[in-house]
C-alpha positions as CSV (number, residue, x, y, z in Angstrom):
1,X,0.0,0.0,0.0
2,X,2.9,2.2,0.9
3,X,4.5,1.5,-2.5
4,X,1.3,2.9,-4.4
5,X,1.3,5.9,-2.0
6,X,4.8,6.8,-3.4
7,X,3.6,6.4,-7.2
8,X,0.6,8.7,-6.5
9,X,2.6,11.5,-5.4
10,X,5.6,11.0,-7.7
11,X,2.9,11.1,-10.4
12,X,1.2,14.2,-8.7
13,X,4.6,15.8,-8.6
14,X,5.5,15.3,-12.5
15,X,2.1,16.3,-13.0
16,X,2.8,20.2,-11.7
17,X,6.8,20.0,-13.0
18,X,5.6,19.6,-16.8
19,X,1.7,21.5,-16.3
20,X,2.8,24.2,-13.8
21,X,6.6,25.0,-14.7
22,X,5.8,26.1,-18.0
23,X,2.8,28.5,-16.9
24,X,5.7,30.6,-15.4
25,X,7.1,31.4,-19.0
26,X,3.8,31.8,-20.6
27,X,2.8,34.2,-17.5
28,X,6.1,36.3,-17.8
29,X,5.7,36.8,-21.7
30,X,1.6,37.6,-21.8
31,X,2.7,40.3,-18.5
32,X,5.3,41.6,-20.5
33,X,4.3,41.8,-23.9
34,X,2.5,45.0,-25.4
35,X,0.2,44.4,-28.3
36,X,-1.7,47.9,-27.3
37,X,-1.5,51.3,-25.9
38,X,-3.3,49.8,-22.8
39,X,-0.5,46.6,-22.6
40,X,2.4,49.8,-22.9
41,X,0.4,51.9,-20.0
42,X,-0.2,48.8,-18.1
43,X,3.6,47.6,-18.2
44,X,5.2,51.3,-17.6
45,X,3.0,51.3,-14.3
46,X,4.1,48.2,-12.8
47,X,7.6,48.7,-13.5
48,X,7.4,52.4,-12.8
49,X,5.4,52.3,-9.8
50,X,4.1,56.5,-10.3
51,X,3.0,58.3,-7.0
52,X,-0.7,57.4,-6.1
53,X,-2.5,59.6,-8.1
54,X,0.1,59.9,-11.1
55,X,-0.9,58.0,-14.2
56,X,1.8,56.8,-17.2
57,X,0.4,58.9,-20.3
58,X,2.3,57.6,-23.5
59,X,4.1,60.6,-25.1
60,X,5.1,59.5,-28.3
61,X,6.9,56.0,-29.8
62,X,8.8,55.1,-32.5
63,X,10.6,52.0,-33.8
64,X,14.5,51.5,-34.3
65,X,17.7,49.2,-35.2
66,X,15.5,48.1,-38.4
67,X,12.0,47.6,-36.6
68,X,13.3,45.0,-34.2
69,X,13.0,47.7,-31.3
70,X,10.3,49.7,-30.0
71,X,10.8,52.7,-27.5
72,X,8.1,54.4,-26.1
73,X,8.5,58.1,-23.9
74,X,6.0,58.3,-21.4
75,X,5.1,60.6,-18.6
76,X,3.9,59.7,-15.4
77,X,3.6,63.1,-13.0
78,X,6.0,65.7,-13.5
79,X,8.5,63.0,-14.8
80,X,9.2,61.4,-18.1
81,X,11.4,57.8,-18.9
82,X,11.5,56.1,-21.9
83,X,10.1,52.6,-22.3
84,X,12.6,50.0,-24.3
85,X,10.4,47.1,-25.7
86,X,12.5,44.2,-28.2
87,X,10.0,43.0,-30.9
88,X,8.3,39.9,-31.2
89,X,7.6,39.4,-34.5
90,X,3.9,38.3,-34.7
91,X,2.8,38.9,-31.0
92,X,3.8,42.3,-30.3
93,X,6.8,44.0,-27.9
94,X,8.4,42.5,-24.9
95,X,9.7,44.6,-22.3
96,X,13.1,45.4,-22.0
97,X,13.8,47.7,-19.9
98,X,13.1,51.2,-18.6
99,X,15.4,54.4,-19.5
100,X,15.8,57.3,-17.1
101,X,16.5,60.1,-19.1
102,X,19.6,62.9,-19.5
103,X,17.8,66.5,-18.7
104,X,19.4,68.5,-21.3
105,X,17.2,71.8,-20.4
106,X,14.1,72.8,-19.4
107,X,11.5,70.0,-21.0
108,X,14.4,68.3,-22.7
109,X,15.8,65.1,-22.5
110,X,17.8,62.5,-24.2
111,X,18.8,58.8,-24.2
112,X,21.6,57.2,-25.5
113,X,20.3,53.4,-26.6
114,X,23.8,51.4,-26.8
115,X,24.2,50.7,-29.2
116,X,22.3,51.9,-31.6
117,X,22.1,55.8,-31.3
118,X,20.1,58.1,-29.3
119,X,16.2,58.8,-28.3
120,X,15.6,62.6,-28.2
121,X,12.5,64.5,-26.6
122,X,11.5,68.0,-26.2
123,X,8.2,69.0,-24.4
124,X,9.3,73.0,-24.4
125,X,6.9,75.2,-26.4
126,X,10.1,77.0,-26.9
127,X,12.3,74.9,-28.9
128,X,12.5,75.7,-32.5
129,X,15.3,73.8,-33.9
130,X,16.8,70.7,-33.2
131,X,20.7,70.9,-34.5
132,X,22.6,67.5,-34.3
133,X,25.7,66.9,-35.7
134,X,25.8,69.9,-37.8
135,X,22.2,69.0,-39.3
136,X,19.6,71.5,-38.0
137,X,16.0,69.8,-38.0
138,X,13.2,72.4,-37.9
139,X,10.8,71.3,-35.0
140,X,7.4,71.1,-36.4
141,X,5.2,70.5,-33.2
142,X,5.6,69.7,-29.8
143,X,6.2,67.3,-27.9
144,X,9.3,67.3,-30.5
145,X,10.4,63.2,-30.6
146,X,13.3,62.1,-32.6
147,X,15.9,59.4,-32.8
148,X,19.5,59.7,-34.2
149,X,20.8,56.5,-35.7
150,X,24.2,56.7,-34.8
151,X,26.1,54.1,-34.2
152,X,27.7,54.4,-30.5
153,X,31.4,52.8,-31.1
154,X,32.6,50.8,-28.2
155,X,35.9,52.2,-26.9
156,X,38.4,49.2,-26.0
157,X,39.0,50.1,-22.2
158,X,36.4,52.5,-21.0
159,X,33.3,50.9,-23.0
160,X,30.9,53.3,-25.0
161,X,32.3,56.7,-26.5
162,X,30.7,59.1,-29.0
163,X,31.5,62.4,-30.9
164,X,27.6,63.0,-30.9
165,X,26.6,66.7,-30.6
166,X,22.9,68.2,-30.3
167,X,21.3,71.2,-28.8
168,X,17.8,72.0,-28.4
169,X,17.1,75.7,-29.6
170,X,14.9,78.4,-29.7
171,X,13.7,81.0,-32.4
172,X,16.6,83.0,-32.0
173,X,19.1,80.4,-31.7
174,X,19.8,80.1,-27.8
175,X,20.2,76.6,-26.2
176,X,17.0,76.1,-24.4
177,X,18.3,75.6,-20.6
């Protein structure tokens, strides 16, 4: 009798190792995959855990390193972070991970994604050009939103280095501070 005891809960025990184990995975990729605005909102809440009261609004989003990446700015309160999401072809973005930004002035903010360039944002009314590398982009509308494809090189001892240079400006030409 003792024998068949043993079987029953050996059985019982495979039974949640190849039923339960796997659930696990299939939680952790539906919980952090975003097929919709409500998925990104949903996903930037948990993982950025805003002040009672504060809800993640999604800024802007656009797509990089040939589609395979997704980044999303969103603001939550009086702060703003950029969401990095890694494509998964057919069933939408998985989480990556979460990127405090650089304040660069007042509303303005950028993000070096290693290593594939930088994420640029600029909620100041005031901002009238966007100069980067010696190319000035005319800002059409704010929030301005733009990512510079520029390949960060990896310097051999002290890991990423870049030449990059941006400014966000007004009318007349002065670096929004």
């Amino acid at each position: 009798m003792k024998k068949n005891r043993n079987y029953v809960l050996i059985a019982v025990l495979m039974f949640f190792a190849v039923v339960l184990v796997p659930w696990g995975d299939i939680y952790e990729s539906i919980f952090n995959t975003a097929r919709t605005e409500e998925d990104i909102v949903r996903i930037a809440t948990r993982e950025l855990k805003p002040h009672e009261g504060d809800e993640v609004e999604i800024i802007d989003t656009f797509t990089y390193n040939g589609n395979t990446k997704a980044a999303v700015w969103v603001q939550y309160g009086n702060k703003v972070a950029l969401i990095d999401f890694d494509r998964n072809w057919g069933e939408g973005f998985v989480f990556n991970k979460i990127a405090k930004p650089i304040i660069r002035g007042d509303g303005c903010y950028s993000v070096p994604l290693f290593p594939d360039g930088y994420a640029f944002l600029c909620t100041n009314e005031k901002i009238a050009v966007f100069y980067i590398n010696g190319e000035e982009i005319p800002v059409e509308k704010v929030p301005f939103v733009c990512f510079h494809d520029d390949r960060i090189p990896a310097h051999e001892t002290t890991g990423y280095t870049t030449t990059t240079e941006y400014y966000f400006l007004d009318r007349d030409g002065n670096e929004l501070q």
